[in-house]
C-alpha positions in Angstrom: 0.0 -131.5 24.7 0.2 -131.4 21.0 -2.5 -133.2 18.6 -2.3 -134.8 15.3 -4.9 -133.2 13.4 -4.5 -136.2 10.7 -6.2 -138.5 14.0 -9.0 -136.5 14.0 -12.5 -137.1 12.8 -14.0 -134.6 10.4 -16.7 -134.0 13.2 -14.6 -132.8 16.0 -12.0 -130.8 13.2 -15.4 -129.0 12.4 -15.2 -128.1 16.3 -11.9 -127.2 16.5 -12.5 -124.9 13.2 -15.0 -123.0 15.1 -13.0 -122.6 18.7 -10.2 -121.1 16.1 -13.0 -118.7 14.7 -14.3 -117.8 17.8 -10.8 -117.2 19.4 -9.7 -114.9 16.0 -13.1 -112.6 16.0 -12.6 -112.1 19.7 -8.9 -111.1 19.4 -9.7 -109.4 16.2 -12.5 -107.3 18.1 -10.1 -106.5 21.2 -7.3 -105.1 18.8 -10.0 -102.4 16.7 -11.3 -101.7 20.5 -7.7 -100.8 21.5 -7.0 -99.0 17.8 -10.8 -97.0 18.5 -9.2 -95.8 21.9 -5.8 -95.1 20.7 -7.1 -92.9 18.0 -9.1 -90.6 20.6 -5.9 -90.5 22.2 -3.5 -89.1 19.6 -6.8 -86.7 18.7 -6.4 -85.6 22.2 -2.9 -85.0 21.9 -2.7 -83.5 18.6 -5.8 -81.1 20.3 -3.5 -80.1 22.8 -1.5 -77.8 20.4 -4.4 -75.2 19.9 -3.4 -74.1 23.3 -1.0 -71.3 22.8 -0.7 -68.3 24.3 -1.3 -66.3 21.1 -5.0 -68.6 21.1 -6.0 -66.8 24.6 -9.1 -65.0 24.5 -10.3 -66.4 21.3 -13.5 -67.5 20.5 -14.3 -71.4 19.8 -17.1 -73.6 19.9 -17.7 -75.7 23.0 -19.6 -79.3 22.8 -22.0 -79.6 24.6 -23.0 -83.1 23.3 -21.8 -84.8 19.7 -24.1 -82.7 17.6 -24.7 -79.7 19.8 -22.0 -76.9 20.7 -22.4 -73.0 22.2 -19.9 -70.4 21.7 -16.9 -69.9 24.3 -13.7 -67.9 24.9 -10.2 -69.8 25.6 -9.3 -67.9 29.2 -6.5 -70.6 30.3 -4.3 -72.3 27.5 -1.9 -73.1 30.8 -4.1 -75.9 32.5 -6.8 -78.6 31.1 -8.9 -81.0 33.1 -8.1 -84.8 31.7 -10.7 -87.6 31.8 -8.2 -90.2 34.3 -11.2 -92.6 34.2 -14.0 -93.9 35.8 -15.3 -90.3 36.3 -12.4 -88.2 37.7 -10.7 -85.8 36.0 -7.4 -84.6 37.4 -6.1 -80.5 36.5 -2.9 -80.8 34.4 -0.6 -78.3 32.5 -0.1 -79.1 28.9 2.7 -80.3 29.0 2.0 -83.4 31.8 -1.2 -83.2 29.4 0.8 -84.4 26.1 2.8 -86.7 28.5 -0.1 -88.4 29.9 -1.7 -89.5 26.6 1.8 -90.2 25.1 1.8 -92.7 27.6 -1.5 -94.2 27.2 -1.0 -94.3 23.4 2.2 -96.2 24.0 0.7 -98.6 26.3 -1.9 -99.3 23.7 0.8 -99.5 21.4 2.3 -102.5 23.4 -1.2 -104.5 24.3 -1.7 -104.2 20.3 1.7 -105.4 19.4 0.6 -108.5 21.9 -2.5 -109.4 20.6 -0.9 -109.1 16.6 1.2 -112.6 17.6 -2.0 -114.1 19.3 -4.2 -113.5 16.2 -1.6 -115.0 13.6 -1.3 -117.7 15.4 -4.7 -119.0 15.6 -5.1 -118.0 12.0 -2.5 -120.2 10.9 -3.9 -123.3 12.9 -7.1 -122.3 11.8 -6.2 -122.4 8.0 -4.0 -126.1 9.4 -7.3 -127.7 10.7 -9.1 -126.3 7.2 -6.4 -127.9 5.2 -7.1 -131.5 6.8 -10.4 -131.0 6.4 -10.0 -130.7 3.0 -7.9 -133.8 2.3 -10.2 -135.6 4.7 -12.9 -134.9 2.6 -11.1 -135.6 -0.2 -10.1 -138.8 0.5 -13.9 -139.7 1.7 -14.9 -138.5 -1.9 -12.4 -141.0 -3.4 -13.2 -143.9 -0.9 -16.9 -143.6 -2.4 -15.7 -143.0 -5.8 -14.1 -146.2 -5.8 -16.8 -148.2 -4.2 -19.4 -147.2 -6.4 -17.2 -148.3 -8.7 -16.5 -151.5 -7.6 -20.1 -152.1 -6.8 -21.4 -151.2 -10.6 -18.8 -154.0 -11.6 
């Protein structure tokens, strides 16, 4: 069902401006959620090429939490425990490792290349409905201009 935005009163295009603002924050806010998780992703990844053989038996530092981290020795650059969600982690060699989070980040990938469409879109009827508003208020402004005109007379 298609609307003529020209039919509408200023009052209910102020409404339909807000829906489009609500609508582009949220799908604007889902997209740098997606981008935040995708980025841990390829840092997980690109993490995944310390482990080398030559790197076994070296020291690092371990994190403990964000700020806090105690000294450790690499003793298996074979196998890694991954984070497969809601609390499990599943053993994986490096290799199904880089797989895995290939996949995820091309998954992402695809919901963000979804989303991009979605956002334009109600952009560009956002930026319609302010452009009637506009010439709505416009031609308000020049109905009054002319009848205080006429009424001076």
């Amino acid at each position: 069902m298609a609307v003529n935005l020209a039919e509408l009163s200023l009052p209910q295009l102020e409404g339909l401006k807000g829906q489009f603002e609500q609508e582009t924050e949220f799908l604007t806010s889902s997209i740098a959620q997606l981008k935040v998780v995708q980025t841990k992703y390829v840092e997980a990844k690109d993490c995944m090429n310390v482990l080398k053989t030559e790197n076994k038996g070296k020291e690092l530092l371990v994190p403990l939490t964000s700020s806090m981290y105690v000294p450790g020795t690499l003793s298996d650059v074979e196998h890694v425990l991954v984070d497969v969600g809601t609390g499990y982690y599943v053993e994986k060699n490096v290799e199904d490792t880089k797989e895995f989070f290939k996949r995820k980040i091309d998954f992402l990938t695809k919901q963000i290349e979804k989303i991009q469409p979605a956002l334009q879109e109600k952009h560009g009827m956002k930026q319609a409905v302010i452009e009637v508003m506009n010439m709505k208020i416009q031609q308000l402004q020049a109905q009054q201009a002319s009848q205080s005109g006429t009424t001076k007379a």
